[in-house]
N, C-alpha and C positions, 0 to 999 in steps of 0.2 A: 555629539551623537556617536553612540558604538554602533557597529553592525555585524552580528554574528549570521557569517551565509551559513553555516551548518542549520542554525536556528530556525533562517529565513526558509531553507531549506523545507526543511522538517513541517513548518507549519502550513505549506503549499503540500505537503504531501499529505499532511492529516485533512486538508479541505478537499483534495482529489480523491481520498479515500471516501468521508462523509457523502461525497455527490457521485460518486458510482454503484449508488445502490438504491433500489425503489423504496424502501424503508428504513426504520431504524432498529428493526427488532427481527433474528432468524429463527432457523431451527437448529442451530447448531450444523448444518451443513456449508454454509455461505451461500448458499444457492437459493433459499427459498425466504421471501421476506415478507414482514407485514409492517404497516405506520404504526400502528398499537401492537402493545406486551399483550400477550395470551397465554394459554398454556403450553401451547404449540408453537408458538415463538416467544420465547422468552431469555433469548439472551440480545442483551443490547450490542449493536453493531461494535463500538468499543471495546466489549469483554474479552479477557483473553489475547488481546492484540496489541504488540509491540511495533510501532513505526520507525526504522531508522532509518538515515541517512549515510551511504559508502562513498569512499572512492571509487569504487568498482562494483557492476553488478555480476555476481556469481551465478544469477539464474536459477537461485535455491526456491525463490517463489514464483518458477512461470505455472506449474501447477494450478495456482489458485489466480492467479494474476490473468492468465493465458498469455496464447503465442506472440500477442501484440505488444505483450512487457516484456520479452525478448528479443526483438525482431534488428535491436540493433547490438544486440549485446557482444558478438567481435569485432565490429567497430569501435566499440569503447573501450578492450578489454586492447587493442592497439594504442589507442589513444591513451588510456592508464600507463600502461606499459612508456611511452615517449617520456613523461612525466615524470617516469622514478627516476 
């Protein structure tokens, strides 16, 4: 058995993304969601969205993420730092 942690990674972050959101379909805001495609939501949660995996978090998406997706980020950004 292989095991890529980038992989293992990545697919824990595509399940974290899928379950923090009360449906599957917006308005192209991220903010406003329905279970069912309408006309009015009709981009599926997926569209548009690239999930990766870093060394380090730069803080590029607390924006959308919020403050709580940052809240340790110069802790890590020391901790990265030890590492190189």
């Amino acid at each position: 058995m292989q095991v890529c942690y980038a992989t293992m990674q990545r697919a824990a972050l595509m399940r974290s993304w899928r379950d923090m959101h009360g449906g599957e379909y917006h308005d192209g805001s991220f903010r406003r969601w329905s279970k069912e495609p309408s006309e009015e939501f009709r981009f599926h949660r997926d569209d548009g969205v690239t999930l990766t995996v870093a060394d380090y978090d730069d803080g590029s998406w607390d924006a959308l993420l919020g403050s709580e997706a940052s809240a340790d980020r110069d802790e890590d950004a020391e901790q990265y730092e030890e590492h190189q």
